[in-house]
C-alpha distance (Angstrom), angle and dihedral (degrees) to the residues before:
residue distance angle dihedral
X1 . . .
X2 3.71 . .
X3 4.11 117.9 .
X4 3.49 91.8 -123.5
X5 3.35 95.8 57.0
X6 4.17 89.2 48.8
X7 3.54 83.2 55.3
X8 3.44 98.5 52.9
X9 4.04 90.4 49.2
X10 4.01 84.3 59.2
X11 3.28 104.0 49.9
X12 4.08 92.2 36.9
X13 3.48 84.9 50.8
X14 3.86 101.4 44.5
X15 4.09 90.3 48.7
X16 3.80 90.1 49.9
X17 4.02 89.5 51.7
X18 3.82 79.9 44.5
X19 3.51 91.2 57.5
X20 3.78 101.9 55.5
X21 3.51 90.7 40.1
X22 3.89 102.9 62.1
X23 3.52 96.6 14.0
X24 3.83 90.1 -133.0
X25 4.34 118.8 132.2
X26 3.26 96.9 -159.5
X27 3.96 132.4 106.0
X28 4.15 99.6 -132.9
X29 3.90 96.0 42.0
X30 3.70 96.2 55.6
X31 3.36 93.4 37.3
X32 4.18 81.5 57.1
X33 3.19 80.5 47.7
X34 3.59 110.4 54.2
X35 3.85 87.1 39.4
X36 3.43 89.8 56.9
X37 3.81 100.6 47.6
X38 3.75 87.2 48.0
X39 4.07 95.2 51.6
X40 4.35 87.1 48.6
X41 4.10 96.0 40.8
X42 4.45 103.5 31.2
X43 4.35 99.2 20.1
X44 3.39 90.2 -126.3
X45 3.87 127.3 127.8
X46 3.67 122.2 -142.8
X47 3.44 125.9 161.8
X48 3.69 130.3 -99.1
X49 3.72 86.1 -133.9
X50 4.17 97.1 55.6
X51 3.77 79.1 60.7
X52 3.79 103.2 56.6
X53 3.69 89.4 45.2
X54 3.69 90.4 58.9
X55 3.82 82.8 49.1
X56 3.67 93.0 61.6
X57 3.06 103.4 42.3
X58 4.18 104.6 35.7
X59 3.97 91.3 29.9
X60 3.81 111.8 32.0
X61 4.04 89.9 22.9
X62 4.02 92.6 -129.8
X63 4.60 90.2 166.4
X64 3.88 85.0 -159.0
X65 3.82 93.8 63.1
X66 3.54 106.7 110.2
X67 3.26 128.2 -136.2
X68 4.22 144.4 60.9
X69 3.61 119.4 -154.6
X70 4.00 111.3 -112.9
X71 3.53 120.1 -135.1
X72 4.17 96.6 -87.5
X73 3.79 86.7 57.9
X74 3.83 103.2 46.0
X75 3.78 86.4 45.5
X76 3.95 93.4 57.5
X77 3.94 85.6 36.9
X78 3.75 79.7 60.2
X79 3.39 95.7 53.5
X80 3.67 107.5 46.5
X81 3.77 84.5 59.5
X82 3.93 98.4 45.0
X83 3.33 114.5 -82.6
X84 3.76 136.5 114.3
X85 3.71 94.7 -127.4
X86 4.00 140.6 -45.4
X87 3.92 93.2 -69.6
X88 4.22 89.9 53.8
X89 3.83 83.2 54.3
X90 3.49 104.3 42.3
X91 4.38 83.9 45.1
X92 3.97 88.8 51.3
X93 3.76 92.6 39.4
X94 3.56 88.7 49.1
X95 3.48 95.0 59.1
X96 3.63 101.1 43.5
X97 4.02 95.7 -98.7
X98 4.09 96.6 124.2
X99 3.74 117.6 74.9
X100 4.11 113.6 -121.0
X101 3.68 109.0 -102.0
């Protein structure tokens, strides 16, 4: 399985979780959203706007989007939707334990 399509699982996955959360459809409110849970639950600050890229580009597939998630950011990713960290995901994903998006 390809990283970028790992990635795309995460952040599919972490907007979906988003979703039922806040109850909000729209790409800039759960990425406020997610960047807000993350700041209260990990202590770590990362920008509303890191998020919607990840949108475009994982989500709506816009190639010019800028932007990959490094390592500290997949792992937290990770952990807002249940997961120890990015290996733990890519382990469970490898072996068929996380649901398609």
């Amino acid at each position: 399985m390809g990283y970028r399509v790992t990635i795309e699982k995460i952040v599919c996955t972490a907007f979906k979780k988003a979703k039922n959360e806040s109850l909000h459809v729209l790409k800039t409110p759960l990425s406020k959203h997610i960047s807000s849970k993350i700041e209260k639950e990990y202590k770590a600050c990362i920008s509303e706007k890191t998020f919607v890229r990840y949108y475009d580009k994982y989500i709506e597939g816009k190639e010019k989007a800028t932007g990959d998630p490094n390592r500290h950011i997949l792992d937290l990713l990770c952990k807002y939707i249940g997961f120890e960290n990015f290996v733990d995901f890519y382990n469970n994903d490898k072996n068929g334990k996380v649901k398609n998006k």
